[in-house]
C-alpha positions, 0 to 999 in steps of 0.5 A: 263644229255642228252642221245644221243640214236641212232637208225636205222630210219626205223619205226620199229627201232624207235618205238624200239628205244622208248621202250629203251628211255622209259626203260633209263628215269628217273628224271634227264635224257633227252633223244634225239632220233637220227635216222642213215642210215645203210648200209643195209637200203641204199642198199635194193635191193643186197643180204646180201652176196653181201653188207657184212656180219652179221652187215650191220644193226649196222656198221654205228651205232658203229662208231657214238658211237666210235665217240661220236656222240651218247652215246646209240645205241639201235639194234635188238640182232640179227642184231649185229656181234657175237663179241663186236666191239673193244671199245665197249660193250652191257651195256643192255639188254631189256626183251625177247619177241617172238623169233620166225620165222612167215610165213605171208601169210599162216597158214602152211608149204605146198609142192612147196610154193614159200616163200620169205626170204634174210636169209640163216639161214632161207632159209636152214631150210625151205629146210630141213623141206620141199624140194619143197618149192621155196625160192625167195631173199625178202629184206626190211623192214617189210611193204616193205616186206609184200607189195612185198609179194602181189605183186609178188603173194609169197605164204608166207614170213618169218619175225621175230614175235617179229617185227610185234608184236611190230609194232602191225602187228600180224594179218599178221602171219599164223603161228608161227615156234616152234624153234625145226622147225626152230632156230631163229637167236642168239639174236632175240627177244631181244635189245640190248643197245651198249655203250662205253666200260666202260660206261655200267653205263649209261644203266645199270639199263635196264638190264635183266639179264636172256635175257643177260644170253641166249644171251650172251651164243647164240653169243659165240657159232655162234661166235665159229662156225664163222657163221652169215648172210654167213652161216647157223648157229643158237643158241637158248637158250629157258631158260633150253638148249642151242639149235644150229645148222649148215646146208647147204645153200641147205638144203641138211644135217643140223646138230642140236646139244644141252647143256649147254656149247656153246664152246662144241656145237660150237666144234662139229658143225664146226667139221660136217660143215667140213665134208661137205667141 
């Protein structure tokens, strides 16, 4: 059996797109990476708002599956929208790793940095946590970004760990946000293998369990609050609490609730988030 698995082109995306073929192998299966441009690798220069909302990174991937182009597409969790695209499903999981924010460029949080992030997620938390700090729009991929880092002089940027571990990139964090600082994104640190609905068999025996139980619980919640790349909305689940957040894009009040049951945190942030209307 042939196993069609797309994946963004980036090299980030195809060394994750490996780690899912190598976790999909087994006698009788042969697996064809197949590498497919985004709308969000087409256009790396405009700001998230401006090309689209939370899944600019899987829309042309989800079509080419829809088509049956591709019979796996392999994404970042938290590149994906909060919902399933109709007629299709998450048949897996890969096993957590670092979910946290990095600062590359420095080892601490310091008064009037200039910092570089496209994400308002990130940006309205770094407001909060220090109001000094000027925020610059960094978009591209992580060695673009670090090599704009140098170049426009930024004091530091802030990339997902989990994406420099993986591309053996470690030695450019300074520093490692405990998620009580700043909530990763619903999702990060994880990937995910998209299937056609009722096709979950195909990807099934990649699945872990507690990363799909985390992950699932942090996308109903941001799905709740309506949130993604327009909004300042995040959800953590570190194995013993669902942890979320909305906030302005400013930084200028931020709301951070806990427990178990996401429709509840959802709930109580959109009623905060109203308030601030």
């Amino acid at each position: 059996m042939l196993l069609r698995v797309g994946s963004r082109g980036s090299r980030l995306a195809l060394i994750q797109a490996e780690r899912a073929a190598q976790a999909l192998r087994r006698p009788g299966v042969e697996i064809a990476l197949v590498p497919i441009t985004t709308t969000g690798d087409r256009d790396r220069t405009r700001p998230f708002g401006e090309i689209g909302s939370r899944g600019v990174f899987v829309k042309e991937l989800e079509e080419a599956l829809l088509e049956g182009r591709i019979d796996v597409a392999v994404h970042s969790a938290k590149d994906m929208t909060s919902v399933d695209a109709a007629g299709l499903e998450v048949g897996a999981y890969t096993p957590r790793e670092d979910p946290r924010d990095a600062l590359c460029g420095a080892t601490a949080l310091r008064p009037g940095m200039r910092i570089g992030t496209a994400s308002v997620r990130r940006r309205a938390q770094l407001l909060a946590l220090e109001p000094s700090v000027v925020i610059e729009p960094l978009r591209g991929n992580i060695d673009t970004r670090l090599r704009k880092r140098r170049e426009r002089g930024l004091d530091a940027i802030v990339l997902a760990a989990c994406g420099l571990d993986r591309l053996g990139a470690a030695a450019e964090i300074g520093y490692r946000f405990d998620p009580g600082e700043l909530l990763p994104e619903a999702g990060q640190g994880a990937l995910a293998m998209q299937v056609r609905a009722g096709e979950a068999a195909l990807v099934a025996s990649a699945d872990d369990g507690e990363t799909r139980r985390r992950v699932e619980l942090e996308r109903r919640c941001v799905a709740r609050v309506g949130g993604g790349c327009l909004a300042p909305v995040a959800a953590h689940h570190d194995g013993l609490v669902l942890r979320a957040l909305v906030a302005g894009e400013d930084g200028g009040w931020i709301e951070r609730v806990e427990g178990d049951d996401p429709d509840d945190l959802a709930t109580r942030l959109v009623a905060v988030a109203a308030a601030h209307v």
